[in-house]
C-alpha positions as MATLAB code, in Angstrom:
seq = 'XXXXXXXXXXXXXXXXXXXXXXXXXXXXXXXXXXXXXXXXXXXXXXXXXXXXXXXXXXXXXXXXXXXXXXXXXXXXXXXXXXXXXXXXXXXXXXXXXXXXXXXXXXXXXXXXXXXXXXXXXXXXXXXXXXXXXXXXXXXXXXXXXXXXXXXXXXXXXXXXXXXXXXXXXXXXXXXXXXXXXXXXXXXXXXXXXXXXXXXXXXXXXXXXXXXXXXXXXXXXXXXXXXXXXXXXXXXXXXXXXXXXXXXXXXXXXXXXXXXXXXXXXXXXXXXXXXXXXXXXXXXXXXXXXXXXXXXXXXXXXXXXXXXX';
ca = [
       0.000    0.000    0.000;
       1.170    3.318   -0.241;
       1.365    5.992    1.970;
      -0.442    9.454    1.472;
      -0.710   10.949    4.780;
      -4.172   10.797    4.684;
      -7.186    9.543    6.680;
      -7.584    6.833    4.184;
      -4.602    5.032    4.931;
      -6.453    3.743    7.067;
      -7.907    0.769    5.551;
     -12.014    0.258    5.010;
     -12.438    4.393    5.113;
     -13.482    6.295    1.605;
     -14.153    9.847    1.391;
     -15.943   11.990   -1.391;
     -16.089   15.350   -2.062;
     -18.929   17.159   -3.994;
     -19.335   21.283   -4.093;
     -21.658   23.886   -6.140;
     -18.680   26.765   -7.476;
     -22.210   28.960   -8.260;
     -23.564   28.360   -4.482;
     -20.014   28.743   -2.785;
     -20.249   25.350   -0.542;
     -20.310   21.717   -0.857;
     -19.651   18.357    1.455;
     -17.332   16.201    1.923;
     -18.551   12.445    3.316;
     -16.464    9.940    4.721;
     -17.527    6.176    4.421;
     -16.477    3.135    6.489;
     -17.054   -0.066    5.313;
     -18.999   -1.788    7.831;
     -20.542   -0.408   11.166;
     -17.798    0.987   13.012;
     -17.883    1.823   16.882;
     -18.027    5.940   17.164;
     -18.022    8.807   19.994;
     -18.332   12.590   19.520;
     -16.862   15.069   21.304;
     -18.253   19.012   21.227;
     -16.258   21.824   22.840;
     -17.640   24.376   20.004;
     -20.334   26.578   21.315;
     -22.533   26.835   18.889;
     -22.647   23.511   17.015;
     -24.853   22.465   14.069;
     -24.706   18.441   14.408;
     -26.761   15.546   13.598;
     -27.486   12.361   15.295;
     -24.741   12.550   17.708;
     -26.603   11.200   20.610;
     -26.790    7.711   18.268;
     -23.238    7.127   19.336;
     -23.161    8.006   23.235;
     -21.789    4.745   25.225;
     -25.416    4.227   27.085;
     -27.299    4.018   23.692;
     -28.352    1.133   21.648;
     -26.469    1.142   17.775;
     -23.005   -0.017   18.247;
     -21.133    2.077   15.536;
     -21.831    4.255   12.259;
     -21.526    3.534    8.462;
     -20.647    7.093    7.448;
     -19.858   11.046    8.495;
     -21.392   13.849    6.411;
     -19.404   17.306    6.917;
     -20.826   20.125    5.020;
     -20.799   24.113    5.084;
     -24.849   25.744    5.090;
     -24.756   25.821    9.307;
     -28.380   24.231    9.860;
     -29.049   23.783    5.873;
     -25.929   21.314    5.348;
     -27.548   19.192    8.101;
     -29.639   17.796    5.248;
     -25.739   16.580    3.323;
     -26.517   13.532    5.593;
     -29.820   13.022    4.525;
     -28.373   12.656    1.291;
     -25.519   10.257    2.319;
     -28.420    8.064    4.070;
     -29.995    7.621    0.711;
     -26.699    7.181   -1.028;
     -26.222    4.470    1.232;
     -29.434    2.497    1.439;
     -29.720    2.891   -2.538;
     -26.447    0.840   -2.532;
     -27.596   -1.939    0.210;
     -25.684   -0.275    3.132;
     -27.268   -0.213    6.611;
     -28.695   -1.365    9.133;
     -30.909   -4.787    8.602;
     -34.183   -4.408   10.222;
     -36.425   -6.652    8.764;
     -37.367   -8.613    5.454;
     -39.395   -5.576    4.034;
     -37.543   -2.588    5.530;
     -34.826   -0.318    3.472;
     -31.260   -0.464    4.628;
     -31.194    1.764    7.976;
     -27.673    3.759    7.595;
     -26.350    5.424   10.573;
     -25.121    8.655    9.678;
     -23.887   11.231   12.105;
     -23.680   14.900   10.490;
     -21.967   18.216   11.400;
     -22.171   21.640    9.165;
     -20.272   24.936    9.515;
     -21.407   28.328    8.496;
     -20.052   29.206    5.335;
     -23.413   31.261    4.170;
     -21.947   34.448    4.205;
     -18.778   33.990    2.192;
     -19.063   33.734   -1.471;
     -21.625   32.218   -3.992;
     -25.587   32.621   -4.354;
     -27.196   31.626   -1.063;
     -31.101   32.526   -2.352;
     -31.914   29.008   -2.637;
     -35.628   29.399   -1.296;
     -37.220   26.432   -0.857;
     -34.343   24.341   -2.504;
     -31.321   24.275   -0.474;
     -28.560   22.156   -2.520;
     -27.371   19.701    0.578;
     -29.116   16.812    0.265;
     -28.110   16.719   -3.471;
     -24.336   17.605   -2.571;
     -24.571   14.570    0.376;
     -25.899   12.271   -2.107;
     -23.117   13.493   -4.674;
     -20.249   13.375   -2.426;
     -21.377    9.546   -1.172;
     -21.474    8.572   -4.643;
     -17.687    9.820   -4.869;
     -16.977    7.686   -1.817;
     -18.357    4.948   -2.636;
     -16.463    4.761   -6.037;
     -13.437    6.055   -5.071;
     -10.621    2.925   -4.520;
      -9.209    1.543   -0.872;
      -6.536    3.880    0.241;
      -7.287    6.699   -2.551;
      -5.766   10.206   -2.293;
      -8.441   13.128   -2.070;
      -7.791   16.885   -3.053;
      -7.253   18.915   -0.050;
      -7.843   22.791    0.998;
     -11.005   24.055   -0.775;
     -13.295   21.363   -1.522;
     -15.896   19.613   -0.267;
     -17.304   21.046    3.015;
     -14.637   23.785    3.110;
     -14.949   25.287   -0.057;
     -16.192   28.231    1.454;
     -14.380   28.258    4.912;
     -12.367   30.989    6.791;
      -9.830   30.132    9.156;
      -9.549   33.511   10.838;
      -9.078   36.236    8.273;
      -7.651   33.614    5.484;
      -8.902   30.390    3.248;
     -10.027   27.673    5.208;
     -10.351   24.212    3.583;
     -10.450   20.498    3.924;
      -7.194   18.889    5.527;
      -5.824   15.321    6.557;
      -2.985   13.377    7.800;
      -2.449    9.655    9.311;
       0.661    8.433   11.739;
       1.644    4.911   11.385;
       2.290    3.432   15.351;
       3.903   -0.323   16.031;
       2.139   -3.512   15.620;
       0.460   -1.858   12.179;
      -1.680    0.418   14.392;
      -2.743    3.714   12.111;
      -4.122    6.617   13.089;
      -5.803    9.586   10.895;
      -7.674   13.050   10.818;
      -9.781   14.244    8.476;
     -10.947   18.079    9.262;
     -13.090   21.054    7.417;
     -11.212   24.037    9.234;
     -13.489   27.620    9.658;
     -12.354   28.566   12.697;
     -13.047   32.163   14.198;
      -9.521   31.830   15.332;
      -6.187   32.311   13.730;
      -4.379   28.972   12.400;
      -0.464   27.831   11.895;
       1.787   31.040   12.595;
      -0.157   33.544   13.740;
      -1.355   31.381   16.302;
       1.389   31.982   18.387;
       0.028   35.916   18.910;
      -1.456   36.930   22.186;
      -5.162   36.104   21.128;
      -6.621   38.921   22.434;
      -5.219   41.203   19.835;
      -6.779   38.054   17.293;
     -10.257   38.480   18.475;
     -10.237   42.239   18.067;
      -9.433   41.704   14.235;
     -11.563   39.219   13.946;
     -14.198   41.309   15.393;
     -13.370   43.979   12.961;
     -13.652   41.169   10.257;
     -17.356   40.760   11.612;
     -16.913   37.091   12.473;
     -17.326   37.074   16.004;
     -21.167   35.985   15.712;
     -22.462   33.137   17.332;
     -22.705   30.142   15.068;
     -20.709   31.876   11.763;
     -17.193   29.499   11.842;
     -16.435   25.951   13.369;
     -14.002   22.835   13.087;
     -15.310   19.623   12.202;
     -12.744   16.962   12.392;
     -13.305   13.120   12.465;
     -10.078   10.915   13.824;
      -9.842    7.736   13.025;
      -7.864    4.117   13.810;
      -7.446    0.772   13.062;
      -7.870   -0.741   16.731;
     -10.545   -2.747   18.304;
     -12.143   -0.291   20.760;
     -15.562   -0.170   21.899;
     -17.426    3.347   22.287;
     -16.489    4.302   25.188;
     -12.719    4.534   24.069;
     -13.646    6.201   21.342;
     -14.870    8.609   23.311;
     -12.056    9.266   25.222;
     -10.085    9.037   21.923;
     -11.999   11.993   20.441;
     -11.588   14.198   23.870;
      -7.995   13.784   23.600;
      -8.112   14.690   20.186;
      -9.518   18.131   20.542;
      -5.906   18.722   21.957;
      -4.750   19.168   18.285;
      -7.612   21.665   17.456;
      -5.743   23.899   20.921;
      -2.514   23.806   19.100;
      -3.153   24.570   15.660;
      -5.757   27.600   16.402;
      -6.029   30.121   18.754;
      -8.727   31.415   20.283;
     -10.166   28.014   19.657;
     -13.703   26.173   21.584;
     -15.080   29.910   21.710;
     -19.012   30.787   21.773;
     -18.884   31.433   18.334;
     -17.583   28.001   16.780;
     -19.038   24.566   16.517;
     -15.853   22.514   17.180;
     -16.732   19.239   17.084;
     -14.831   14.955   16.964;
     -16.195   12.186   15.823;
     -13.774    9.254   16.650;
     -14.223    6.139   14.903;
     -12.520    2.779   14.798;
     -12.603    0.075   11.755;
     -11.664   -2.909   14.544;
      -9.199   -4.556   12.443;
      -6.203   -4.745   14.998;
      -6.330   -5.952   18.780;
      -4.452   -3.988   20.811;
      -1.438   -5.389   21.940;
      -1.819   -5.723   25.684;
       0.728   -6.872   27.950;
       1.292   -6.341   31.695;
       3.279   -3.240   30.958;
       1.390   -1.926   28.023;
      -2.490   -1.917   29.630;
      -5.521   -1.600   27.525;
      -5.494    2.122   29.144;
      -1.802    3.273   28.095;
      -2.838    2.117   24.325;
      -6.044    4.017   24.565;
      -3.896    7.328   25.685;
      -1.025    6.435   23.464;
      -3.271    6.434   20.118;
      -5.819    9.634   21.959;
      -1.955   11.226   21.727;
      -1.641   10.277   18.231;
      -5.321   11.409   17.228;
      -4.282   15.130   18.834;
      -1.013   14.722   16.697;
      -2.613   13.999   13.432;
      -5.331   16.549   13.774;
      -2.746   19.509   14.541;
      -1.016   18.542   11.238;
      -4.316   18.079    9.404;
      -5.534   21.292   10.377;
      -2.418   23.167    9.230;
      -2.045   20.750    6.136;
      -5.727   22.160    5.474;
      -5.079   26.064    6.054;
      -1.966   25.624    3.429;
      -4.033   23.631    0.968;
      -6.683   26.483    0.424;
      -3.786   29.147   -0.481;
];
């Protein structure tokens, strides 16, 4: 296999892109190829997310067939409705009975991108579903362990990170005994990212102010982390808290009122974890939570870079 540095070394994950130049947005959906165990973690305050609560520890589905990112805040909610469809057209989901549809379990998150560029007056006839379905389509067709464009595509064709191009960004770390870890991320963060994070963020939020995007709800990181390990829920969980750490690094002010920072950790199951009296099932769960923070750091910046 060879290596791209992206999510989709990991194997079993495909991800599609699909974006309207004329509307200024699109979505970018990421498809596993079975049910894979999932947790979320939301530090953003003012998230747009769907079926989230489907993956808590204490509930009843034990994993998740796809992610749906998209820009359109509450309106790109519907990319997942389109990804559902996608999915059920092509036999994927749940199997609840003889005459029932596929059920697909597909957790969604959306960032505001509806006052950058491109015609918004959709009326009645927002494009999301359509761009969900397109972008699963993508997926679906793309090859194992295919390369994806990066920076603006997909769900971050119309992000800002700060006062520059946001975008779409990856990465993936190779750890011993074939364990892989990878990010996948649509950066529009109100704060600044790479460089100029390093400033005093105070000064930051006044130019950002000036820039008019300190409003509740208008920017927002949605990054999914994924591995190759057999965990259960629960560690995802504490995978995709851990992970948040890269969001801290790579942007500043970051987790503010006015973003929608959200992980979704998922896990494909193919590797045990190597545990050993030293080596506990809790030191690999921080050791690859360390990993997941590493990744999404790098795919954040790897993201900014890609949009220039």
């Amino acid at each position: 296999m060879t290596w791209h540095d992206l999510i989709t070394d990991i194997a079993g994950l495909r991800v599609g892109h699909a974006q309207s130049a004329a509307r200024g947005t699109g979505a970018t959906v990421l498809v596993c190829d079975g049910l894979w165990p999932a947790a979320a973690d939301v530090r953003g305050g003012g998230p747009a997310l769907r079926e989230i609560e489907v993956m808590a520890p204490e509930n009843l589905v034990p994993g998740i067939h796809a992610v749906a990112l998209s820009g359109g805040s509450v309106y790109g909610l519907a990319a997942a409705d389109g990804a559902v469809v996608e999915l059920a057209q092509a036999g994927i989901g749940l199997a609840l009975g003889a005459s029932a549809p596929p059920v697909p379990i597909v957790p969604g998150a959306a960032l505001f991108d509806l006052a950058g560029e491109g015609d918004k007056a959709w009326g009645d006839s927002p494009p999301y579903a359509e761009l969900g379905r397109a972008a699963t389509r993508a997926a679906l067709a793309a090859p194992m362990h295919a390369r994806f464009a990066l920076g603006r595509v997909g769900a971050g064709l119309g992000a800002r990170a700060g006062l520059v191009a946001g975008g779409i960004g990856s990465a993936s770390q190779a750890l011993e005994h074939g364990l892989v870890v990878g990010a996948l991320v649509a950066v529009n963060p109100v704060g600044a990212v790479g460089p100029a994070a390093g400033d005093d963020p105070f000064p930051q939020a006044s130019r950002l102010d000036a820039f008019g995007r300190m409003q509740p709800g208008v920017n927002t990181t949605l990054a999914v982390v994924a591995c190759n390990a057999r965990i259960d829920k629960t560690e995802a969980k504490r995978i995709a808290i851990m992970a948040h750490d890269g969001m801290a690094r790579a942007i500043r002010p970051v987790h503010t009122p006015f973003d929608g920072d959200v992980v979704i950790a998922l896990a494909s199951g193919a590797i045990e974890l190597p545990v050993d009296a030293m080596q506990t099932r809790a030191w690999w769960l921080a050791r690859l939570g360390a990993a997941a923070a590493d990744v999404l750091e790098r795919a954040i910046l790897r993201g900014v870079a890609a949009a220039v």
